[in-house]
C-alpha positions in Angstrom: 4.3 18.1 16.9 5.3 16.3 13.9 2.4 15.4 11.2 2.4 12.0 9.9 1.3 11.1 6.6 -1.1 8.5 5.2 1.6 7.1 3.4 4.3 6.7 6.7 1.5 5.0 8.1 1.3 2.4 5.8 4.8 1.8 5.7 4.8 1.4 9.5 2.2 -0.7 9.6 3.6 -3.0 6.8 7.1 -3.2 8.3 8.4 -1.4 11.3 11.7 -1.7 10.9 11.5 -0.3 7.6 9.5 2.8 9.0 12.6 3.1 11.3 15.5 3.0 9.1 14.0 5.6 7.0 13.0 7.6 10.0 16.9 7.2 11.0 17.6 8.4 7.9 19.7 4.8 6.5 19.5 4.3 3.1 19.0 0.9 1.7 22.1 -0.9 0.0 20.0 -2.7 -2.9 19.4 0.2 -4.9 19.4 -1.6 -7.9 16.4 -4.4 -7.0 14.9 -1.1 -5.9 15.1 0.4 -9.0 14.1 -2.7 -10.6 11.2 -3.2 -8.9 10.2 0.6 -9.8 10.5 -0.3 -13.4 8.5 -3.5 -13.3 5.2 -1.7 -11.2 5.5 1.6 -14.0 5.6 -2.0 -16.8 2.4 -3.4 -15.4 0.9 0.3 -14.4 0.9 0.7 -18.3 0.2 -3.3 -18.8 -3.1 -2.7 -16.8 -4.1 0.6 -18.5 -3.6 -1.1 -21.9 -5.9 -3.8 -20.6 -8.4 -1.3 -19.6 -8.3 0.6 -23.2 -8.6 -2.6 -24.8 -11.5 -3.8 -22.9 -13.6 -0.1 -23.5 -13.0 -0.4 -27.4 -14.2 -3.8 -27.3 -17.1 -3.3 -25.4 -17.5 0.0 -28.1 -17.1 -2.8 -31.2 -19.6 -4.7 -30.0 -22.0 -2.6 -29.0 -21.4 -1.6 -32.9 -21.9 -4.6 -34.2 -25.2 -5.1 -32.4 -26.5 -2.5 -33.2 -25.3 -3.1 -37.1 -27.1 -6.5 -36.5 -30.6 -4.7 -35.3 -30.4 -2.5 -38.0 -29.9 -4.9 -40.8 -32.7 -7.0 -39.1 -34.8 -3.9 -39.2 -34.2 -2.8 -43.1 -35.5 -6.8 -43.4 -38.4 -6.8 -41.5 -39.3 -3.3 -43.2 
């Protein structure tokens, strides 16, 4: 018996026919869309974990400047 992976599975369940070319063994003629579309999810993949850096050293800054803000109010108060 044949094991099927997670990842046939979602490709049969998101288009059938799909799942049976491939199956079949019938490689699609639009290999270039294909490789554009590869190229535009690996631009956003890094787009996204750009984002996500971005958002952690801002979230760092500030957390720096409050504290900078408590301390200064501190050496006041003091």
């Amino acid at each position: 018996m044949r094991i099927l992976r997670a990842s046939e599975l979602s490709a049969y369940v998101y288009c059938q026919r799909a799942w049976w070319y491939r199956k079949s063994g019938h490689t699609p003629e639009n290999q270039s869309e294909l490789a554009g579309g590869i190229q535009l999810h690996q631009q956003h993949g890094r787009s996204v974990l750009t984002a996500g850096c971005l958002r952690f050293l801002a979230y760092g800054l500030l957390l720096a400047a409050l504290a900078l803000v408590a301390a200064t109010l501190a050496m006041q108060i003091v």
